[in-house]
C-alpha positions as CSV (number, residue, x, y, z in Angstrom):
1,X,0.0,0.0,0.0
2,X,0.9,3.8,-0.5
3,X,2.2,5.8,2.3
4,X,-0.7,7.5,2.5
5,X,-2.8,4.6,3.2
6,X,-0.4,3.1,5.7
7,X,-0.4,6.3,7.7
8,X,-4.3,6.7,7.7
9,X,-4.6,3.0,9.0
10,X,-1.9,3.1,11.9
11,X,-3.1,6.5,12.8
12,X,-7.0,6.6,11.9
13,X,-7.1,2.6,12.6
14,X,-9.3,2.5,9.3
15,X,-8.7,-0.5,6.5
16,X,-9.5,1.0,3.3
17,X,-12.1,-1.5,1.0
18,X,-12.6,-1.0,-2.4
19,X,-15.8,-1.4,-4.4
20,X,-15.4,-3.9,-7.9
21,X,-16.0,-1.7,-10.3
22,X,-12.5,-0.3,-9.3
23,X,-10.9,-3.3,-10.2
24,X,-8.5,-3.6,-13.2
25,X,-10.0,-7.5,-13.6
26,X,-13.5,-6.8,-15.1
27,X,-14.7,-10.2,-14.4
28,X,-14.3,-9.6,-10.4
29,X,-17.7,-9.8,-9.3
30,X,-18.9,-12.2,-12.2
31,X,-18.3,-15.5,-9.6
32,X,-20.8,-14.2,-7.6
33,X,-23.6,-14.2,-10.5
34,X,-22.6,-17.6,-11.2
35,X,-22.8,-18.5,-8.0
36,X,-26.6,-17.2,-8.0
37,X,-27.4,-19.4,-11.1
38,X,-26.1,-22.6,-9.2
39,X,-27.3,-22.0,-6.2
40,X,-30.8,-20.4,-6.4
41,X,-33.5,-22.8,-7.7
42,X,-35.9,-20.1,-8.9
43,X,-33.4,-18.9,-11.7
44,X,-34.0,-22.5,-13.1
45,X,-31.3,-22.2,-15.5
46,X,-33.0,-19.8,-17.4
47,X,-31.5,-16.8,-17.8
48,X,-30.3,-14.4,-21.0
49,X,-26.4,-13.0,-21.4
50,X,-28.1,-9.3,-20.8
51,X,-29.9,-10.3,-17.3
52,X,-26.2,-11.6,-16.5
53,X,-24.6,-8.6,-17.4
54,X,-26.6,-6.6,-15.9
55,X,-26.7,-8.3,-12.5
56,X,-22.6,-8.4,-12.5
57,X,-22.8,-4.6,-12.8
58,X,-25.0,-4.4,-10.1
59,X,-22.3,-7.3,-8.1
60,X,-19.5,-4.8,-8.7
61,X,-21.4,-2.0,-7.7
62,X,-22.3,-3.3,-4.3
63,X,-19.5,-5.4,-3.1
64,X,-16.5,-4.4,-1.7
65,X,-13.2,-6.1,-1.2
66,X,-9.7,-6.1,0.6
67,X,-7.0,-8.0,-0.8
68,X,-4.2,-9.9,0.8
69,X,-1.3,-11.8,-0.7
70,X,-0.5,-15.2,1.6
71,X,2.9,-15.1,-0.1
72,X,5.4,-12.1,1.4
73,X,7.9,-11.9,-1.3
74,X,6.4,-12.3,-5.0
75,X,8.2,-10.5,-7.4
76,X,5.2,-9.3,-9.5
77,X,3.6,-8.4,-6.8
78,X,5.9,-5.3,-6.0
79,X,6.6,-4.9,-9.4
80,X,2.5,-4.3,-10.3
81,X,1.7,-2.2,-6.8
82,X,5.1,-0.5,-6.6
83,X,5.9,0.9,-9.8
84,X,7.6,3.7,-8.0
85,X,9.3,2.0,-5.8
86,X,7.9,3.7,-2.9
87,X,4.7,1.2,-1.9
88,X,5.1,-0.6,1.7
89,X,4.2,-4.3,2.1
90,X,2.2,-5.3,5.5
91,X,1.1,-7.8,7.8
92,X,-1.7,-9.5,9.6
93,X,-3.4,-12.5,10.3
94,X,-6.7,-13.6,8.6
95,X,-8.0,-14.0,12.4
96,X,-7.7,-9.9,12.7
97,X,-8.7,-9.3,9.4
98,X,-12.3,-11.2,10.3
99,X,-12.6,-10.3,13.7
100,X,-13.0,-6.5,11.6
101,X,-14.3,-7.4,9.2
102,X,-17.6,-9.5,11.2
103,X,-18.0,-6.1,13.6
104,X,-18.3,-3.7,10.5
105,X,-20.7,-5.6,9.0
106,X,-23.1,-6.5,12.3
107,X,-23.0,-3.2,13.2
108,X,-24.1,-1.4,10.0
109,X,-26.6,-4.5,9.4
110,X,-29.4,-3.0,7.0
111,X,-31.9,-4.4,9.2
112,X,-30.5,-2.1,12.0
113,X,-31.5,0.8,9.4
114,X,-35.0,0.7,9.5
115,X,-35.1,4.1,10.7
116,X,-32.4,5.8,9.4
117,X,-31.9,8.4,7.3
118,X,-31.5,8.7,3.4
119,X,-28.0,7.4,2.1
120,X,-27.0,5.8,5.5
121,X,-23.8,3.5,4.3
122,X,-25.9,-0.1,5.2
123,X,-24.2,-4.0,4.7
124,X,-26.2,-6.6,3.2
125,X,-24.4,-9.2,3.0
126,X,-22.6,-12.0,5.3
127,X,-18.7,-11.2,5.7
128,X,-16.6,-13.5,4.1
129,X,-12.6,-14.0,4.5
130,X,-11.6,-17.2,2.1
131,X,-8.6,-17.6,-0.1
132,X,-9.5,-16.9,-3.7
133,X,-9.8,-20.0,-6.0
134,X,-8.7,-19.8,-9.7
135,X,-10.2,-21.0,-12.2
136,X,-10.4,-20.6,-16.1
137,X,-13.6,-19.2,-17.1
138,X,-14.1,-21.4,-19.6
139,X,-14.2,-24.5,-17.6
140,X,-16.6,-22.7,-15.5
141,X,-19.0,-22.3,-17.8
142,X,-18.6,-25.8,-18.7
143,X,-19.2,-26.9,-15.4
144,X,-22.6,-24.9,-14.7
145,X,-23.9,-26.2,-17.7
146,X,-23.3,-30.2,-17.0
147,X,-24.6,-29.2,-13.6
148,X,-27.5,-27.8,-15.3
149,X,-28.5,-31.0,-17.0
150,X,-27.8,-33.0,-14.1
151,X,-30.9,-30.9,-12.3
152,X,-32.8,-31.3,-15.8
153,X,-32.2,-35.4,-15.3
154,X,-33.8,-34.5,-11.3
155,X,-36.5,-32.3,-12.9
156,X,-38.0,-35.5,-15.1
157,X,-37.0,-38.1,-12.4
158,X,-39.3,-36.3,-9.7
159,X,-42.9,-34.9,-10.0
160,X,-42.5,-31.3,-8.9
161,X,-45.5,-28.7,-9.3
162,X,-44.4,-25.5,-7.8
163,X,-41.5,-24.0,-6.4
164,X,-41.7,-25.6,-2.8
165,X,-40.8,-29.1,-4.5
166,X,-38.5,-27.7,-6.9
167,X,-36.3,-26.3,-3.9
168,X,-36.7,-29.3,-2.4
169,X,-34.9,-31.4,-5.2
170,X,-32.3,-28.7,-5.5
171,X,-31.3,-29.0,-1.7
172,X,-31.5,-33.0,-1.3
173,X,-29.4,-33.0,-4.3
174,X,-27.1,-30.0,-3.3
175,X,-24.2,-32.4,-3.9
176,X,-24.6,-32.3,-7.2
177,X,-23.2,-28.5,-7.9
178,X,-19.4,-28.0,-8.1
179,X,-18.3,-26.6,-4.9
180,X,-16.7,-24.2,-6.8
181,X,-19.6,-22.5,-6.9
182,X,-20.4,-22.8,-3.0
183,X,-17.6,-19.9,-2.0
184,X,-18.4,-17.9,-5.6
185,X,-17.1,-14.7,-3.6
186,X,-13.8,-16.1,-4.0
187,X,-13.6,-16.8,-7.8
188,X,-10.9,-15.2,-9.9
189,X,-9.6,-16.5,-13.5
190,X,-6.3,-18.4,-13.1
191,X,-4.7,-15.7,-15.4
192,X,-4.5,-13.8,-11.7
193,X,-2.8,-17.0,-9.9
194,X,0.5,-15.2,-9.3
195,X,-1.2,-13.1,-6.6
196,X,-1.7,-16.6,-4.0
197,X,-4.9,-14.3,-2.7
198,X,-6.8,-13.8,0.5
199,X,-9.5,-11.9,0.0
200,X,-12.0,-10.2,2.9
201,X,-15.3,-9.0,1.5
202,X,-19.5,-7.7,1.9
203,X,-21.6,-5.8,-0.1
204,X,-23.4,-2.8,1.2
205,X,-26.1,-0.3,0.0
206,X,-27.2,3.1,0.9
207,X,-30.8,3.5,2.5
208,X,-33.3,5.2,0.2
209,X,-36.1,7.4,0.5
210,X,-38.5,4.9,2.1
211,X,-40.4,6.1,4.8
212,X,-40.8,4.5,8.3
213,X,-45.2,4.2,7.3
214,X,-44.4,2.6,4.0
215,X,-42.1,0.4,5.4
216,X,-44.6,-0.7,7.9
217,X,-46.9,-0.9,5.6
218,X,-45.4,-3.2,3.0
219,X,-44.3,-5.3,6.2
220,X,-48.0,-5.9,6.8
221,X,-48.6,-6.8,3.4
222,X,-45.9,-9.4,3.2
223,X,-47.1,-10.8,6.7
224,X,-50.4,-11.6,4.7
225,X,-48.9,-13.7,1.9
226,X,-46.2,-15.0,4.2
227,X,-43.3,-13.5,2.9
228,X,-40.7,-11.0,3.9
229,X,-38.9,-9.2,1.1
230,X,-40.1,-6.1,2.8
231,X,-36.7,-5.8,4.8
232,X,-34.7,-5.5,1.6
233,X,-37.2,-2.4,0.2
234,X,-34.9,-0.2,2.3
235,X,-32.0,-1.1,0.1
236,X,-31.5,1.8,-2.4
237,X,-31.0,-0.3,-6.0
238,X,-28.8,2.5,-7.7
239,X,-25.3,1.3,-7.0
240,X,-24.2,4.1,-8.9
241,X,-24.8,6.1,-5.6
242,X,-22.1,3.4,-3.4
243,X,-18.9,5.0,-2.7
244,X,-15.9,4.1,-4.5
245,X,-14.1,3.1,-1.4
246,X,-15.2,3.0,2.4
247,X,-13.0,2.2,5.2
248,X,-13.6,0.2,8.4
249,X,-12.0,-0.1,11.8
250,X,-9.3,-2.2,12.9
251,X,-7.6,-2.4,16.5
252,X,-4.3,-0.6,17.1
253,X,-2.7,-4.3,16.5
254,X,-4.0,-5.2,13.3
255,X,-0.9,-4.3,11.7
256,X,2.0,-6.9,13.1
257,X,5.3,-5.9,10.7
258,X,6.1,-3.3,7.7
259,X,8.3,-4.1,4.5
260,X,9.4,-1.2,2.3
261,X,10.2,-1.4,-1.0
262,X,13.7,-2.4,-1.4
263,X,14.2,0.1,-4.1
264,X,13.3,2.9,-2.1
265,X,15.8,5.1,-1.5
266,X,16.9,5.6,2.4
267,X,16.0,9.0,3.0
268,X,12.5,8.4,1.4
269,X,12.7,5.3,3.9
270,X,14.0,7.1,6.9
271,X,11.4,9.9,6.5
272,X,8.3,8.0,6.4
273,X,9.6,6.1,9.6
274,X,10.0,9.4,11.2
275,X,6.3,10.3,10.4
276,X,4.4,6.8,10.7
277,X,6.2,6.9,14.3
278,X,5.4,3.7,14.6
279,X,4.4,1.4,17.9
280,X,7.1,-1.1,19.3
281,X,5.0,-3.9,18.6
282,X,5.3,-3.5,15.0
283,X,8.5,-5.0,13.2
284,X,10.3,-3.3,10.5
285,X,11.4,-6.7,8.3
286,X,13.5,-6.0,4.7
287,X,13.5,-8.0,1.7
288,X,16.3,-9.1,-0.8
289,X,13.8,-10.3,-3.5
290,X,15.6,-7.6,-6.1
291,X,19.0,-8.2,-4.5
292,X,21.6,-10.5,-5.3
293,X,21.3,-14.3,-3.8
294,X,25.3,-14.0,-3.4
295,X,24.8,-11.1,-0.8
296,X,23.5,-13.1,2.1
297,X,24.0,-16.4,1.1
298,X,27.8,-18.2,1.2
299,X,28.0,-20.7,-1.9
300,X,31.0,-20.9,-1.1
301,X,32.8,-24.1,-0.1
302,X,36.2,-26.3,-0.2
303,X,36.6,-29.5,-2.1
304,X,38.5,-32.1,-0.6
305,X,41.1,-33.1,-2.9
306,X,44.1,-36.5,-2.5
């Protein structure tokens, strides 16, 4: 990370998440849809490229993502992030990160937003810290659609009439999907493999203009017929309102050890130490990855000879 960023999280003890659209990778996001297809009996399979489209823009408008590297030294790592030579490498643990990552997401809980006011930052979503899987695209698409006649084989096997017995032979059966497709949050193509990602990750919405009546209201209405999508009317659909990054809080030991770039020169270095003024618990550690092996390691060695 910049500086900058490293500065605002030791001193503002805020982890900065970035929304999808952001990302360089325009397929980030498109797991998730995927995900919805295999894993949602209603869609039934039938669904057109445009409604897929459309629902990974709205994915990449609404979820938000921090990304971690379970590798320290990677070569094109610091040569994509740290083109300047002046980015600093961190560390945690994946226990920290979701300890965080769980309180942000429970506390701003759209359902403790009933109330609120218009554009209130709400989360939606379970919070999820995996390792990313990768996978070619391709294949994908070739697994969703053998899983897709395996349930057509189930649909002419069974005698379902409405959508209660339809779910029921999706869930008996649930064995049947590729379990790629169970942690679809964590699906990247394999051409982003070098990275050895751990991702953290939610969605959020902003509240819209629904009033506290209305809401009751539709509540009622649902109560009649059962059902309860009246929670999710608070959620404003228009992603194009969500903030391109929002940051959440961390404890003062989220961050265990710094690495600058080796490239950087010292000054740079020695300046940046003076004004993170960093805690004693936190380790400065350096990196030979663009030095030479011969440095700090002895090849050297004497032959025995008669």
């Amino acid at each position: 990370m910049s500086f900058f960023e490293l500065y605002d999280l030791l001193n503002n003890s805020k982890l900065k998440y970035t929304q999808l659209r952001l990302m360089d990778d325009l397929n980030e996001g498109l797991g998730n849809v995927l995900g919805q297809l295999a894993n949602n009996p209603f869609y039934q399979f039938k669904m057109s490229q445009e409604k897929i489209i459309e629902l990974h823009n709205t994915e990449r408008g609404n979820r938000y993502v921090s990304c971690w590297s379970k590798e320290k030294d990677l070569i094109a790592m610091w040569l994509l992030y740290s083109k300047n030579c002046d980015y600093i490498r961190i560390k945690t643990n994946s226990s920290k990160l979701k300890d965080a990552t769980d309180k942000f997401v429970k506390v701003n809980f759209f359902t403790n937003h009933i109330k609120s006011p218009q554009a209130t930052l709400m989360t939606f979503s379970l919070a999820e810290v995996e390792e990313v899987q990768y996978i070619n695209f391709i294949n994908l698409e070739k697994m969703l659609k053998k899983y897709k006649n395996d349930v057509d084989k189930l649909y002419k096997k069974y005698d379902y009439r409405n959508k209660d017995d339809l779910r029921k032979i999706i869930y008996e059966n649930s064995d049947l999907c590729p379990t790629v497709f169970k942690k679809s949050s964590f699906i990247k193509d394999t051409a982003y493999q070098h990275e050895h990602e751990l991702r953290s990750t939610f969605k959020i919405a902003l509240r819209n203009d629904l009033s506290y009546d209305d809401f009751l209201k539709l509540k009622e209405e649902d109560k009649k017929n059962g059902e309860f999508h009246y929670l999710y009317k608070i959620l404003d659909e228009e992603v194009k309102s969500n903030p391109n990054v929002i940051h959440i809080p961390v404890d003062d030991s989220f961050v265990e050890e710094i690495c600058f770039d080796p490239r950087m020169p010292d000054f740079q270095k020695d300046i940046y130490i003076q004004a993170l003024d960093l805690k004693d618990d936190i380790r400065i550690v350096e990196t030979d990855i663009f030095g030479s092996k011969t440095k700090n390691i002895d090849f050297s060695m004497d032959w025995i000879t008669e």
